[in-house]
C-alpha positions in Angstrom: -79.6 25.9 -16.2 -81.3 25.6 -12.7 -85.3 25.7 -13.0 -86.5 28.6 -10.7 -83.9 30.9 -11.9 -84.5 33.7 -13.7 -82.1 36.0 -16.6 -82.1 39.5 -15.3 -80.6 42.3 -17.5 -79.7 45.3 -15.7 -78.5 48.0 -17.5 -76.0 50.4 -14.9 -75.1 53.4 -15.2 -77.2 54.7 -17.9 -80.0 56.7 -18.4 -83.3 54.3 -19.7 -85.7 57.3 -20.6 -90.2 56.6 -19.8 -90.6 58.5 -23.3 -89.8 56.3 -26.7 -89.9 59.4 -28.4 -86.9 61.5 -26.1 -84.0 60.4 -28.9 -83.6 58.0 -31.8 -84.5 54.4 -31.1 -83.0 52.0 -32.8 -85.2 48.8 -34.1 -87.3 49.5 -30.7 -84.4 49.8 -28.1 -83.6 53.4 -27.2 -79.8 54.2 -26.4 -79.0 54.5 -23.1 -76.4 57.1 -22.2 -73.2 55.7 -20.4 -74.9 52.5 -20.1 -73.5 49.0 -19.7 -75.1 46.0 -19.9 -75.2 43.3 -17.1 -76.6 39.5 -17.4 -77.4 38.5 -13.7 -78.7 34.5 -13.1 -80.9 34.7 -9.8 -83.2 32.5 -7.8 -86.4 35.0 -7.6 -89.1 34.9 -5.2 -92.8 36.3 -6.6 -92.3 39.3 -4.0 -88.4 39.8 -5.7 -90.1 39.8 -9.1 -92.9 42.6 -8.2 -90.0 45.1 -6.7 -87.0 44.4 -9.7 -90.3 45.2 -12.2 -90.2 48.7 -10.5 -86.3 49.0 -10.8 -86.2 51.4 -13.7 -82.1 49.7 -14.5 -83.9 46.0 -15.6 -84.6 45.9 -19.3 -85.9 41.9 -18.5 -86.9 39.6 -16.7 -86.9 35.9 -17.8 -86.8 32.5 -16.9 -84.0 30.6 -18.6 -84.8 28.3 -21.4 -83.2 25.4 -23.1 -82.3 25.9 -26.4 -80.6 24.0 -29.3 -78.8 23.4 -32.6 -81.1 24.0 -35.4 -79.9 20.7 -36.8 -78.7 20.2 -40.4 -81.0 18.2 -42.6 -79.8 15.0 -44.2 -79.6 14.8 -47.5 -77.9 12.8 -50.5 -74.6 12.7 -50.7 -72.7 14.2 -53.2 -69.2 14.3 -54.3 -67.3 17.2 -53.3 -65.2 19.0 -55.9 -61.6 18.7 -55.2 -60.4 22.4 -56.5 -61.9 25.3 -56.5 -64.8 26.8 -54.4 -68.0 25.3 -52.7 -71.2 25.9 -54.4 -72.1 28.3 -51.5 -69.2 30.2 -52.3 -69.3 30.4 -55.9 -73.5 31.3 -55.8 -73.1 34.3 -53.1 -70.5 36.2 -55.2 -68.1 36.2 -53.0 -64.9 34.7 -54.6 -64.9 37.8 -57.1 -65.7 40.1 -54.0 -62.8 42.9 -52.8 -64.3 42.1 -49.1 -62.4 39.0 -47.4 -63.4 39.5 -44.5 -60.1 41.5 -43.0 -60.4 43.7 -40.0 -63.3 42.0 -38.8 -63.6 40.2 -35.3 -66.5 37.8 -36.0 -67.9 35.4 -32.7 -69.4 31.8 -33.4 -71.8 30.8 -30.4 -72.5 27.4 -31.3 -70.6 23.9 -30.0 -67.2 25.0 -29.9 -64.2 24.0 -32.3 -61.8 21.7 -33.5 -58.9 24.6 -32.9 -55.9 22.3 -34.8 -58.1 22.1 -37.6 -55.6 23.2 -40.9 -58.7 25.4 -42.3 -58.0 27.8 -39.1 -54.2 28.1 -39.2 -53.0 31.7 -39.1 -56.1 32.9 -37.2 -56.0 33.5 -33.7 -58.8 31.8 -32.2 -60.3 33.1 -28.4 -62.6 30.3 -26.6 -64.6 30.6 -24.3 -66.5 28.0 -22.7 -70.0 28.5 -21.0 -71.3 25.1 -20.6 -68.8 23.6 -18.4 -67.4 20.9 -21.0 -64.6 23.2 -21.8 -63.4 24.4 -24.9 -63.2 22.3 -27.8 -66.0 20.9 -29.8 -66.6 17.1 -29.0 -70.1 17.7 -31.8 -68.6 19.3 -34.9 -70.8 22.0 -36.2 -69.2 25.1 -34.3 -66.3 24.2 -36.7 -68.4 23.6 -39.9 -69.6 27.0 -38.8 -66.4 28.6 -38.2 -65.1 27.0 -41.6 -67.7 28.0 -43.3 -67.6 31.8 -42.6 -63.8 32.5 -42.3 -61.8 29.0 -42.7 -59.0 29.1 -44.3 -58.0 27.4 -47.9 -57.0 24.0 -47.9 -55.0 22.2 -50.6 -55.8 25.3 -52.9 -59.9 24.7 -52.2 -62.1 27.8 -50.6 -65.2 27.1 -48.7 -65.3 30.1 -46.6 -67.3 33.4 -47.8 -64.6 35.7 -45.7 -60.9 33.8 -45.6 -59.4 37.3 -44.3 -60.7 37.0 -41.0 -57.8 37.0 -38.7 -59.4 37.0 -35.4 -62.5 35.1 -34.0 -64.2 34.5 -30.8 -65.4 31.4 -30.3 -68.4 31.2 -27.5 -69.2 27.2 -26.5 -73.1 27.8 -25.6 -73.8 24.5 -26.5 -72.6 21.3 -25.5 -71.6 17.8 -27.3 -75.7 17.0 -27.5 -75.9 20.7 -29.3 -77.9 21.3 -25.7 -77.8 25.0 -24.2 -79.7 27.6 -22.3 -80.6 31.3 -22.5 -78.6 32.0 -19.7 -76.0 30.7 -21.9 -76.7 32.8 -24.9 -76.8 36.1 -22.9 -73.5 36.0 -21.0 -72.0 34.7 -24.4 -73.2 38.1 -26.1 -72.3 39.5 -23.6 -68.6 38.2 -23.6 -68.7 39.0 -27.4 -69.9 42.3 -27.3 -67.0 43.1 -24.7 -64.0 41.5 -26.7 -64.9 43.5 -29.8 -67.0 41.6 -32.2 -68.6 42.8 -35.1 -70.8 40.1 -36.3 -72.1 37.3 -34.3 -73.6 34.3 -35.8 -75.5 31.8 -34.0 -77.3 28.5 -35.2 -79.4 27.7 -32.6 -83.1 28.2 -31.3 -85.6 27.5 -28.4 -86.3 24.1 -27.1 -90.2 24.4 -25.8 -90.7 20.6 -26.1 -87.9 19.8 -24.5 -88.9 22.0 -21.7 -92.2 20.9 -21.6 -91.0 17.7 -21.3 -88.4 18.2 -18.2 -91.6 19.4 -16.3 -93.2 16.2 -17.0 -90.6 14.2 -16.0 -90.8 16.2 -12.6 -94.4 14.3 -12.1 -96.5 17.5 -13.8 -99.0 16.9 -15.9 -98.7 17.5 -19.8 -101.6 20.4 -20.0 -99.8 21.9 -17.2 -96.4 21.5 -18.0 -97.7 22.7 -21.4 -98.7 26.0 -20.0 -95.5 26.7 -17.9 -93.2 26.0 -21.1 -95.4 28.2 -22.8 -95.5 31.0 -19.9 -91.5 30.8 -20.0 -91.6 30.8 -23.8 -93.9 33.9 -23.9 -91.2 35.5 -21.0 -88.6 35.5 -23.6 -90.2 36.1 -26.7 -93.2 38.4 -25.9 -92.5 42.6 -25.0 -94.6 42.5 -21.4 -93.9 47.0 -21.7 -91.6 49.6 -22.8 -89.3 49.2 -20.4 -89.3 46.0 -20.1 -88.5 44.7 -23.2 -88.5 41.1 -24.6 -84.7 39.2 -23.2 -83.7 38.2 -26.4 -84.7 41.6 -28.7 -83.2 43.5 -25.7 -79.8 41.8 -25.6 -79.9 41.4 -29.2 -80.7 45.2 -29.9 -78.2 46.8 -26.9 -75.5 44.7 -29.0 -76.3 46.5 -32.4 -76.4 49.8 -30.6 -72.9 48.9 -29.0 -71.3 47.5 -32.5 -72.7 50.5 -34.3 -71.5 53.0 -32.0 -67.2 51.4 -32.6 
């Protein structure tokens, strides 16, 4: 991630209608006919911000942002059964369900995974690395994610809640410090979107001290590196207009509408 860029998302080829009310909108995000969906990474002067505001094909605008691993809790340890099910998977139902799981492309964007793992034998994994570490996971909870949702049984135990997933997309947006950027996120989604997912799962969220805290290490002072974080924070959180929506509800939303519409 490069401070002074900025996450553009153009939408080409479509249609983005001035009146929310011209055709069904779906969770705020009307469909754009013909549309597709582009994440651009540019180095943006004030005077290139003004003009791609008036470009009626960018949904957003947005610096990038670090984000990270919402980080499991510690707690005490307990002894793992050593047949049957998790407690996860016995509470939710799903070992009595008829769903597995089967048909179903399902993308992890988290740190990767451990590929030879035995709990993902007979699933055909797709990587995809976007942090520059390449594939693999060198931090170990893309794999605890991927086992958890579709891993496969092991010595006769289940700890997945849908073991008939067959095929899964594995986005590395985060790297072995469970460190990662919008940028990141978007052309992952992107990816995901494209290679036929229908559920994407994602453990992660926004890093405003640790942003806050790269602009003080560049010599700026706390209240002020304060107020840029926040202005960045506010960039990717906060609708600015109706057509220019939020980054993350706008990616988020235009990947709904696409899944929906298989």
């Amino acid at each position: 991630m490069q401070y002074g860029d900025y996450v553009v998302l153009r939408m080409i080829g479509g249609t983005y209608p001035r009146d929310p009310f011209a055709r069904p909108v779906y969770r705020g995000f009307p469909p754009a006919e013909g549309a597709d969906l582009r994440v651009e990474v540019e180095p943006l002067t004030r005077r290139d911000l003004v003009e791609l505001r008036r470009d009626p094909q960018v949904l957003s605008i947005a610096p990038p942002m670090p984000v990270k691993l919402v980080t499991p809790t510690a707690t005490e340890a307990v002894e793992a059964p050593h047949e049957g099910t998790t407690w996860g998977v016995a509470v939710t139902g799903v070992a009595n369900s008829p769903f597995t799981g089967h048909g179903v492309t399902v993308a992890v964007l988290d740190t990767g995974i451990d590929a030879k793992h035995e709990a993902f034998q007979g699933v055909e994994l797709i990587q995809q690395d976007f942090t520059g570490e390449g594939n693999g996971d060198g931090h170990g909870h893309g794999t605890h994610c991927a086992g958890t949702i579709f891993g496969q049984e092991v010595n006769g135990f289940r700890f997945s809640v849908a073991p008939g997933v067959r095929r899964a997309l594995i986005g590395k947006v985060l790297d072995t410090d469970g460190s990662g950027s919008t940028e990141q996120i978007c052309r992952a989604i992107q990816w995901a979107v494209e290679q036929g997912a229908h559920v994407i799962s994602m453990s992660l969220g926004f890093d405003f001290p640790g942003l806050v805290d790269y602009w003080v290490s560049t010599g700026m002072p706390t209240d002020l590196a304060t107020s840029r974080a926040l202005e960045a924070y506010t960039a990717n959180t906060r609708p600015v207009s109706y057509t220019h929506l939020r980054a993350h509800e706008t990616v988020l939303d235009l990947v709904c509408r696409l899944l929906l519409e298989k």
